[in-house]
N, C-alpha and C positions, 0 to 999 in steps of 0.2 A: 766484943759482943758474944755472950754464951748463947749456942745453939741446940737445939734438939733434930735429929734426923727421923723420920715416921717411916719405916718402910726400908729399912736402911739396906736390905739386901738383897733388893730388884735392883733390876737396871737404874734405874733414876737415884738411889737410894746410893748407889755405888758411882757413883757419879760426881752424884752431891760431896759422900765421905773424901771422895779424890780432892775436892776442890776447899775443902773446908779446910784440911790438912795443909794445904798450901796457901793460906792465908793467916795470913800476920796478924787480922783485925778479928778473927773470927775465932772461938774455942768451942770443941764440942762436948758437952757436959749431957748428952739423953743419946739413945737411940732406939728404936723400938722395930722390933717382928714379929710376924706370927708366933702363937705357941711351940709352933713343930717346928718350926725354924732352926736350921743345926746351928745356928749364929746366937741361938737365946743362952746366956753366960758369959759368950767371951767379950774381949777388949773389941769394941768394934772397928778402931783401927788395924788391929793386926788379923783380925778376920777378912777385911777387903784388902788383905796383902800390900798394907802400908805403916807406917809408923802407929806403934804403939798411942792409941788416942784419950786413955784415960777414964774411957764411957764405956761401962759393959750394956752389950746388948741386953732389954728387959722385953717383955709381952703384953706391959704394965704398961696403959697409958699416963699414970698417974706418975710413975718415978720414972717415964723415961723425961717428963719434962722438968721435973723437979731442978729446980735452981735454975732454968733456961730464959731468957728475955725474948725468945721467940721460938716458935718450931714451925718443920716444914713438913708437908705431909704430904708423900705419895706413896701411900698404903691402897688402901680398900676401900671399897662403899659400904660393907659393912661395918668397920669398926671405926666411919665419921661421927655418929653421934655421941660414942664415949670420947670420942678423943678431945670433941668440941668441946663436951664438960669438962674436961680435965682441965682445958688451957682456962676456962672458965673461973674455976673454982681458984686455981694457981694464977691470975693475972698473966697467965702466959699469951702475948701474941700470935698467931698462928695462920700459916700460909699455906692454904687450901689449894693441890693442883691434882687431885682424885675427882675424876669425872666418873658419869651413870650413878651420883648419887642421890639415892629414892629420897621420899618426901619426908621421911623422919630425920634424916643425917641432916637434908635442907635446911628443915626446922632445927636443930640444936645448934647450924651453923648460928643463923638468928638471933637464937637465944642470947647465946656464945655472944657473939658481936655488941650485947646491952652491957656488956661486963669487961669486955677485951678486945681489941683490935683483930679482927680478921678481915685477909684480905682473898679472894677469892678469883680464880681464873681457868679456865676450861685447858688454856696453852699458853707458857709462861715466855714464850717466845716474842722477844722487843720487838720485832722485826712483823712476825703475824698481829702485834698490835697496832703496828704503823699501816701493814696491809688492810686491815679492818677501816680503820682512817680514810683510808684512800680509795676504797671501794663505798663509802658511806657517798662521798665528794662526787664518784662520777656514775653511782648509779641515779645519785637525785639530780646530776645536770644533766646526761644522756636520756634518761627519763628512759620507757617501754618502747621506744621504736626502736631500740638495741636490746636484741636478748642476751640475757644473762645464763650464762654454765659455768657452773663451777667443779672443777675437779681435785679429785684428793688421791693421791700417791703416797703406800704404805707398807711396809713388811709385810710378807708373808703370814706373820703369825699374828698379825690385827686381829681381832672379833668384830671387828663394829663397821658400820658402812651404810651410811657414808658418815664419815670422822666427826667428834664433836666441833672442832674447828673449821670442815666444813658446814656444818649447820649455824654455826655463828657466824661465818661469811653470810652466809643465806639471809638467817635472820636483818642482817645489817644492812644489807642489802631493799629488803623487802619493806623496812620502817623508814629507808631511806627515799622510796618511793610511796611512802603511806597505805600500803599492803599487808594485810595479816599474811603474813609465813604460810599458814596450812593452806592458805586459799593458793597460792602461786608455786609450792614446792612440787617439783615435777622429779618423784624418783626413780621408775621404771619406764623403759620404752624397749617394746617388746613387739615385731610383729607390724601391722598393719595400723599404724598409730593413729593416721590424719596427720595435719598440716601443725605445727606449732602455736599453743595457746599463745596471742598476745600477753606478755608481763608475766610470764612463765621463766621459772626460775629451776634450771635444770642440776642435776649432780649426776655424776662420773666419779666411781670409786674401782681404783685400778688397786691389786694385792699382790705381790711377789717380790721376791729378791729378799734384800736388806734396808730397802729405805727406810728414811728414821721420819720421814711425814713431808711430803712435796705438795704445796696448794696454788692452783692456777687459777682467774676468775677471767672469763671471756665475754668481752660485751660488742657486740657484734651487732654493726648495721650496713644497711644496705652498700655501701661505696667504704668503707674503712671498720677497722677491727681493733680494739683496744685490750691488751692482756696486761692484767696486774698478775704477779707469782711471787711467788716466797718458796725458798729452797732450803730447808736444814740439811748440814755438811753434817752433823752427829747431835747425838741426844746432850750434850755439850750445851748446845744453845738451851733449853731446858732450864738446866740448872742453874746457867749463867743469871736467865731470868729468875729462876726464884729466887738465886742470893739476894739478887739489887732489892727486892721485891720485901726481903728479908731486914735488910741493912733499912729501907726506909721506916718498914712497919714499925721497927723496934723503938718502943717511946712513943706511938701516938695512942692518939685517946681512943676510949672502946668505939665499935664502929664498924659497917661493912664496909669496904676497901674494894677495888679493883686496879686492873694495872694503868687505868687513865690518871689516877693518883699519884703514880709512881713516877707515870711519864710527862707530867704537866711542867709545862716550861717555865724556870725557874726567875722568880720574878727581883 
């Protein structure tokens, strides 16, 4: 399967090239950076100090996919919407894991999708999809007389908080008890708060170290306490998920995708 890489020389981007390289089934024919990128020119293999890969890095959404049967992108929120028309126009499938993206990128994902298979995910992580699953299951059986907290453990150099992955615990949580999200999300407690809203759905965003993303969900009632958690050991699990994510996409028809697709039990 020919691949394109989007973003190839962030962390994820370098991850992905590691794993690509080392797969048998997989060849890397795109990869794409910023303009200023010291990486725009060279072989993008020997730029992430590994085997010569054959793809010069481009800036060009249009030729890094060129000849690719899918691409994977964890670049920017800004450059979702060209990149969406590119796979577009090219029949390229394309695997969306750039989250905080505004409502233009949203929309040419859409568009995109009439034309080409894309599949889209906030955390490409099998394992936070199985967690989502399972938190769906015992927030609608334990119902509100168990509160719910969710916690998100993250490197130092995060921006965001509380994580998109903790908002989609949240979210999943909240339709799992028939609950619009903004009514129930409880994100500040500061001070002289009062007693805890019934069906209040709390978050906890801890920041430091090197974690690569730790999610706890705590549902707690009166005589017993139930914790679901999900652990990434490195940005590894990431990637893993977006190849599978990748290897299924390639070949189906146009469409939005998600990883319940991916991971639906094979009949």
């Amino acid at each position: 399967m020919k691949i394109s890489l989007l973003g190839a020389s962030g962390r994820m981007g370098r991850e992905l090239l590691a794993r690509v390289a080392s797969a048998a089934d997989l060849e890397l024919t795109g990869a794409l950076a910023a303009p200023d990128d010291p990486w725009i020119g060279q072989d993008a293999g020997l730029a992430a100090n590994l085997p010569e890969a054959g793809a010069r890095v481009t800036s060009s959404p249009e030729e890094s996919i060129a000849g690719a049967d899918v691409a994977v992108d964890f670049s920017a929120p800004a450059v979702t919407a060209s990149i969406a028309a590119a796979c577009a126009e090219a029949g390229c499938a394309l695997v969306e894991g750039v989250t905080g993206i505004a409502a233009k990128g949203q929309a040419a994902l859409e568009r995109a999708s009439r034309q080409t298979a894309v599949l889209q995910a906030s955390n490409m992580s099998l394992g936070v999809f199985v967690l989502n699953e399972l938190l769906r299951i015992a927030a609608q059986r334990l119902g509100e007389d168990y509160d719910l907290e969710i916690i998100d453990i993250h490197h130092r150099g995060k921006a965001d908080a509380p994580s998109g992955t903790a908002l989609q615990l949240g979210r999943a949580a909240a339709a799992a008890r028939g609950r619009e999200f903004a009514d129930v999300a409880e994100f500040q407690r500061h001070g002289q708060t009062g007693a805890r809203r019934k069906g209040a759905i709390g978050f906890s965003a801890v920041r430091g170290g090197g974690f690569s993303g730790n999610h706890s969900v705590i549902l707690a009632g009166n005589d017993e306490a139930l914790e679901l958690r999900h652990q990434s050991l490195s940005r590894g699990v990431f990637a893993a998920g977006a190849l599978r994510a990748a290897r299924w996409l390639a070949g189906q028809p146009p469409g939005m995708y998600d990883l319940s697709s991916v991971m639906a039990p094979s009949e």
